[in-house]
C-alpha positions in Angstrom: 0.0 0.0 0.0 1.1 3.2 -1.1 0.9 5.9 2.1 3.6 8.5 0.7 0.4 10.7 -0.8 1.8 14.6 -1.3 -0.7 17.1 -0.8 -4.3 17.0 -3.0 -3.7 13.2 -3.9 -6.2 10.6 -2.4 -6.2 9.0 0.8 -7.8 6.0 1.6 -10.0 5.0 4.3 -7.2 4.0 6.9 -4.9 6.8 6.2 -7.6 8.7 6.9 -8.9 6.9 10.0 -5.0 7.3 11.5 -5.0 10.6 10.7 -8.2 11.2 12.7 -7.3 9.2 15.8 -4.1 11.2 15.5 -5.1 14.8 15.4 -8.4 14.0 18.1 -5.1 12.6 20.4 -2.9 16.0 19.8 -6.1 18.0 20.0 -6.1 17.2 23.9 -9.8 15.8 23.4 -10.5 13.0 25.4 -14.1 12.3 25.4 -14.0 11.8 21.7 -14.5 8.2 20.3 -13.2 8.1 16.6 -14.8 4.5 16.7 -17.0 3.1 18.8 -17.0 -0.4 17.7 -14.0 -2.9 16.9 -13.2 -2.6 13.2 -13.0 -5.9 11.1 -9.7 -7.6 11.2 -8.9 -7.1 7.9 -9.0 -2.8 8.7 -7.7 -3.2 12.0 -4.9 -5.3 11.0 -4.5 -2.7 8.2 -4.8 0.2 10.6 -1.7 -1.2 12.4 0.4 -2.1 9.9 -0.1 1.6 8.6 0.6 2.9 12.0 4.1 0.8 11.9 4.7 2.3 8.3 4.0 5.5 9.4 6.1 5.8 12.9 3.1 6.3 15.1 2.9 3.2 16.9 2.8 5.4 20.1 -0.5 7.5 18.8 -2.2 4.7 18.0 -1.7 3.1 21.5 -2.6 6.2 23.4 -5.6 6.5 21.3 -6.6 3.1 22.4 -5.6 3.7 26.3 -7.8 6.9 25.5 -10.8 5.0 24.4 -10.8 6.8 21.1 -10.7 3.4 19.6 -12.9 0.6 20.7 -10.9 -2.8 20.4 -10.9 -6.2 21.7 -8.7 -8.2 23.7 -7.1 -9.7 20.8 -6.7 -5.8 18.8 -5.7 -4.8 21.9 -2.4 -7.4 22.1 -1.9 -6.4 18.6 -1.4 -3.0 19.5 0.9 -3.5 22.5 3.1 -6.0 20.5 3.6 -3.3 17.8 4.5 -0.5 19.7 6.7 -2.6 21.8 8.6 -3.2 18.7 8.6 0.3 18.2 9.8 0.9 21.3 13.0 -1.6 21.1 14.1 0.4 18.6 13.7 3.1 20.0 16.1 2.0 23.3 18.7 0.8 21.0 18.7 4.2 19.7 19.0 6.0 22.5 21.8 3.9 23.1 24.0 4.8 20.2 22.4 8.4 20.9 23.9 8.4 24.5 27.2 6.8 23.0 28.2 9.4 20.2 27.2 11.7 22.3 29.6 11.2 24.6 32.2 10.6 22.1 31.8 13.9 20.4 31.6 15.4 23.6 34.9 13.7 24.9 36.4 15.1 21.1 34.8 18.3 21.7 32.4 18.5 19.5 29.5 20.5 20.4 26.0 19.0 19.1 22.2 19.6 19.0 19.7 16.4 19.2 17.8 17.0 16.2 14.2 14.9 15.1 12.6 11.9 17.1 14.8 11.7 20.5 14.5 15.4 21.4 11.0 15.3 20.6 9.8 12.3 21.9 11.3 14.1 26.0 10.6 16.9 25.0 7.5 17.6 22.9 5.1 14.9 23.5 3.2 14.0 26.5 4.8 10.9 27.2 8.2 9.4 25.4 6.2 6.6 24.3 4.6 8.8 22.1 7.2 9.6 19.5 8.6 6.3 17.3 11.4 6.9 15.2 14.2 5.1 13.1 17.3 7.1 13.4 19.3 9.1 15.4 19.8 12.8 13.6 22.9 15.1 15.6 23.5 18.9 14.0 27.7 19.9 14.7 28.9 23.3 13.5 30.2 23.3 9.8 33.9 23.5 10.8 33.4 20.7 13.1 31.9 17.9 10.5 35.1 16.5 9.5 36.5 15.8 13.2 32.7 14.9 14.3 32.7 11.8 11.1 36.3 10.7 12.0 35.7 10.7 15.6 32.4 8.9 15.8 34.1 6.1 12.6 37.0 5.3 14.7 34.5 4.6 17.3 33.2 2.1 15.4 30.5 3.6 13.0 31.2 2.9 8.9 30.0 5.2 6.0 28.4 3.4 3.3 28.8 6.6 1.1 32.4 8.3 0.6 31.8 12.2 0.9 31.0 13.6 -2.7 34.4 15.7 -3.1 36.7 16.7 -1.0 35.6 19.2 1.4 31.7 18.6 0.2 30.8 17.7 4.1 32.1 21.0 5.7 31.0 23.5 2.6 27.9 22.1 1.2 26.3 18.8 2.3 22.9 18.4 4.5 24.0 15.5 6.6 26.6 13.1 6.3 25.1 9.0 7.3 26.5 7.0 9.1 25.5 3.5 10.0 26.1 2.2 14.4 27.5 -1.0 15.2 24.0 -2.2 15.9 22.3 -1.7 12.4 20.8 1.9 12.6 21.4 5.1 10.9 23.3 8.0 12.8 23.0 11.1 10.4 25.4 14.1 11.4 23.8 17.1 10.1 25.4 20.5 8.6 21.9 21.8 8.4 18.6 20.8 8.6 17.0 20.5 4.7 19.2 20.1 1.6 19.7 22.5 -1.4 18.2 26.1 -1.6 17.0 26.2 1.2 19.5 24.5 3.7 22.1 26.6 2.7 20.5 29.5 3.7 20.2 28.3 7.3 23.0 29.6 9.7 23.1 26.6 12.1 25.2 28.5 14.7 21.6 30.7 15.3 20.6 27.8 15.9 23.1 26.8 19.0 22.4 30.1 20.7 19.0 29.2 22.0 18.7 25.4 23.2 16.8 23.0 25.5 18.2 20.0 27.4 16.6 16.8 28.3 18.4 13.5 30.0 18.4 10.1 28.7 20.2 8.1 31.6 22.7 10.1 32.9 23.5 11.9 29.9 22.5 15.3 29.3 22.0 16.3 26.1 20.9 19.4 23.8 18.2 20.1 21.7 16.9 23.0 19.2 14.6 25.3 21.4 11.0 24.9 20.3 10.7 27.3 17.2 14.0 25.8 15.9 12.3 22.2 16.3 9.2 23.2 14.5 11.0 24.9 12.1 13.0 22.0 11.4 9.7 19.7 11.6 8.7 21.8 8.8 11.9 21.3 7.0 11.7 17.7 7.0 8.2 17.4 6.2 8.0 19.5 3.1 11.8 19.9 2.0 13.0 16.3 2.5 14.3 13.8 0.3 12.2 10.8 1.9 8.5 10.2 2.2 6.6 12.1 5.1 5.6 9.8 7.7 2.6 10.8 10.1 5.0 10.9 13.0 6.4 14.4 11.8 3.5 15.5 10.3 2.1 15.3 14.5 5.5 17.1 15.7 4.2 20.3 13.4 0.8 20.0 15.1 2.1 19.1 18.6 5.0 22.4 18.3 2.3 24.6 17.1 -0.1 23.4 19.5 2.5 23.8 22.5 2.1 27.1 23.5 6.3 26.9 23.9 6.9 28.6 20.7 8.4 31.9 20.5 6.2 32.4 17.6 8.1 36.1 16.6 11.2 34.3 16.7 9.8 31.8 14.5 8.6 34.5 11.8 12.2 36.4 12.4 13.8 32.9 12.0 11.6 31.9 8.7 11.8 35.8 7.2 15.4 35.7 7.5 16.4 32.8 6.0 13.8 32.9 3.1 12.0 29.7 3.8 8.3 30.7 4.2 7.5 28.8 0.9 8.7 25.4 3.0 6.5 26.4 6.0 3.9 26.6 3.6 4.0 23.4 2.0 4.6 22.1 5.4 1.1 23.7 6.6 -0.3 22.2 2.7 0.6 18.6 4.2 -0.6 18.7 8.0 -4.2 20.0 6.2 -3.5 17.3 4.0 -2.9 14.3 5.7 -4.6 15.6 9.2 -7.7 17.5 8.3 -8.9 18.4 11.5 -5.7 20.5 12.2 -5.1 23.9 11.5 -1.8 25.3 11.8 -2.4 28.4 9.2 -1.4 30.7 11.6 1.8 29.7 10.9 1.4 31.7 7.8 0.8 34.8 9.3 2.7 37.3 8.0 4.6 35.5 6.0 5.5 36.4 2.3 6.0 34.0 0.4 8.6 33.7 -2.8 6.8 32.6 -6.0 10.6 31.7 -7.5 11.0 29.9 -4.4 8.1 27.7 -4.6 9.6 26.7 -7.9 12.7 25.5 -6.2 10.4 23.4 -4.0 8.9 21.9 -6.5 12.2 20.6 -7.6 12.3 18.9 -4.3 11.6 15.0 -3.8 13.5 13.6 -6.8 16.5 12.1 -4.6 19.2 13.7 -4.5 19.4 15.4 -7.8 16.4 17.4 -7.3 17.1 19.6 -4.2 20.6 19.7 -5.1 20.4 21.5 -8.2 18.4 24.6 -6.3 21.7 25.1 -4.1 23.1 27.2 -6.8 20.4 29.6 -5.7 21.7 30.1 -2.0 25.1 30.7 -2.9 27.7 33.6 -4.1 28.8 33.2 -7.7 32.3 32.7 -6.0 30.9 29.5 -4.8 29.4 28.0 -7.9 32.7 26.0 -9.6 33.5 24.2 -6.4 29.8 23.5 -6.2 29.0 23.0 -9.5 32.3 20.7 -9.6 31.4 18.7 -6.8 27.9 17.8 -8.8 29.2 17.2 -12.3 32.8 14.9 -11.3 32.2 13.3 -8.0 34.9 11.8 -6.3 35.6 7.9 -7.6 35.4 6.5 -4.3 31.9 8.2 -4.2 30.8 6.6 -7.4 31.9 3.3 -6.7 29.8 3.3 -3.2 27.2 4.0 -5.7 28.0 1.2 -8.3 28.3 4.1 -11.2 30.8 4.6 -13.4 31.9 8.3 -14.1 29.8 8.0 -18.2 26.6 6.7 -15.9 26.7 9.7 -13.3 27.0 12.1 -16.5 24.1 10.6 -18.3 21.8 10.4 -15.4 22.7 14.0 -14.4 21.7 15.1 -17.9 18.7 13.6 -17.8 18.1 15.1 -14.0 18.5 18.8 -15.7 16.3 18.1 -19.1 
C-alpha cells in the first residue's frame, strides 16, 4: 500500500482513519471516540500495519488507552506487541544516541539532538509517544570532518564516501553513518538540503537550546521554534517520504504554546523559507484534516521563485541539489558545481556508477 500521498492526492479510508485518531489525540480531546465499535480484522490489521509504516505506533496506542478506539482483547495485544517493537528500537537508539554523544563530547564537538529523540522528551506527553528510526545530531560546519572521524573510529562505517573533497564541511545536509547495531546515525550541517538548507546559519541555531536527560547523559536540543522549524523542513523539503509521526510534531509544536512564535517568523523571514512552511502547513491540512496550523502563515510572504525551487524537491538527491546554486555567491558556484558534475571515484563506486553513468543520469536530472 502506497501511504507516501503529497498534498491533494487521495487517501484511503485507513490513512484517513489514523490521521483522525491522531489529530483528536494532539487535540487534547478526550471524550472523543473516533470509533465506537472494533473494526473488522482485515481494517484493523490494516490500521496497524499503517501505524508501523507511518512511525506512530505510540499514537495509535494512546488513542486506544484513550478510548478513542474501541478494540478487543485480541486488537488490543496487537497494539501493545507493535508498539513494543517500536519501542525496542527506539532503546537501542537512544543507546547509540547516549554513545556518540559522549564521544563527540569527549572530542569536543559541540551537538544539537535534532528529530525523534529530542521530541519524543521533549514535545510529547509521554516518550512513548514519539517512534522513530534514526538518530539525527547537528555539529557546527567546521566541526563535521572531526565529528565523522571521531564517531568512525569509534566504530560507526560510511556506506557513502563524501561527494568531493571538502563537500561535508562546505555544502552537504547531513553526512550518514551507520552504528555497530544496524541503525542510521545522520550528522547534520543543516537541517534541509539544497536552496534552502544553505540559507540556514546553524550557529543561530546553537544560541538558544533545550536539554533533556536520557540516563545520565544530558543532552541538547533545538529550542522549540527551531524544532518546528526543522519539523517543517523535514516534512516539506525532504528527500524521503513524510511519515505521520512528523507530520504530529508540526501540530504538537504549534499546539505547544512553547513557541516563541516572533522568533519563529524572524527565523523563517530571514532565512527565506516561508515557501517550506507553507508546503509544510499544505501537508498537516492534507494528511490531518482536522488541524489547522495556518497561523503559521501569518505574516509571512512567500517567494513565487521559491516555490519553484520546491517543487524541484523530492527527486532524490538530484532534485534539491540542483536549487543550491540559488543560495550561494557566484564565488561559490565552480567548487559547487564541480562537486555535482565529477564526484569523487570513491563516491561513485559506493554508488556502483561509473563516471559516463553519473553524466548521463545528471543530464537527464536537468532536461
Amino acid at each position: 500500500m502506497d501511504v507516501s500521498a503529497r498534498p491533494g492526492e487521495p487517501r484511503t479510508g485507513t490513512e484517513q482513519l489514523l490521521g483522525t485518531l491522531s489529530e483528536v489525540l494532539l487535540g487534547g480531546d478526550p471524550d472523543v471516540v473516533v470509533v465506537g465499535e472494533e473494526l473488522a480484522p482485515a481494517a484493523f490489521d490494516e490500521l496497524v500495519g499503517l501505524a508501523r509504516q507511518e512511525r506512530v505506533t505510540g499514537v495509535l496506542a494512546a488513542s486506544v488507552r484513550e478510548g478513542l478506539l474501541v478494540v478487543s482483547d485480541e486488537q488490543f495485544e496487537a497494539v501493545a506487541l507493535a508498539h513494543r517493537g517500536a519501542m525496542a528500537v527506539a532503546l537501542v537508539l537512544e543507546r547509540l544516541l547516549v554513545e556518540s554523544s559522549r564521544t563527540l563530547s569527549a572530542n569536543g564537538v559541540d551537538h544539537l539532538v535534532l528529530k525523534g529523540p529530542a521530541l519524543a522528551h521533549l514535545a510529547y506527553p509521554d516518550p512513548g509517544m514519539r517512534d522513530y528510526g534514526d538518530v539525527d545530531l547537528l555539529v557546527a560546519a567546521d566541526l563535521m570532518p572531526l565529528a565523522v572521524r571521531v564517531l568512525l573510529a569509534s566504530g560507526a562505517h560510511r556506506p557513502l564516501a563524501e561527494l568531493a573533497p571538502g563537500w561535508d564541511r562546505s555544502f552537504a545536509k547531513s553526512v550518514t553513518l551507520v552504528g555497530a547495531s544496524g541503525y542510521e546515525l545522520d550528522v547534520h550541517r543543516t537541517i534541509a538540503p539544497g536552496v534552502f538548507g544553505l540559507r540556514v546559519e546553524p550557529a543561530i541555531l546553537f544560541t538558544r537550546t533545550q536539554t533533556f536527560t536520557v540516563g545520565d547523559v544530558r543532552l541538547r536540543a533545538l529550542a522549540p521554534e527551531g524544532q518546528l522549524l526543522q519539523a517543517c523542513m523535514h516534512a516539506a523539503a525532504g528527500n524521503r517520504r513524510v511519515w505521520l509521526s512528523s507530520v504530529c510534531d508540526i501540530v504538537l509544536l504549534s499546539r505547544s504554546g512553547q513557541v516563541d512564535r516572533r522568533r519563529f517568523h524572524d527565523l523563517v523571514q530571514h532565512w527565506g523559507v516561508a515557501a517550506v512552511v507553507e508546503r509544510a502547513v499544505a501537508i498537516v491540512e492534507d494528511r490531518l484534516g482536522g488541524a489547522d496550523v495556518s497561523d503559521l502563515l501569518d505574516g509571512l510572504i512567500v517567494s513565487a521563485v521559491d516555490r519553484r525551487r520546491l517543487g524541484r524537491y523530492g527527486h532524490g538527491f538530484s532534485g534539491p541539489a540542483r536549487t543550491g546554486f540559488g543560495a550561494l555567491p557566484l564565488r561559490r558556484w565552480p567548487s559547487y558545481g564541480r562537486a555535482l558534475f565529477w564526484p569523487s571515484g570513491a563516491n561513485l563506486d559506493d554508488r556502483g556508477m561509473s563516471r559516463v553513468q553519473h553524466v548521463r543520469r545528471l543530464g537527464r536530472h536537468l532536461r
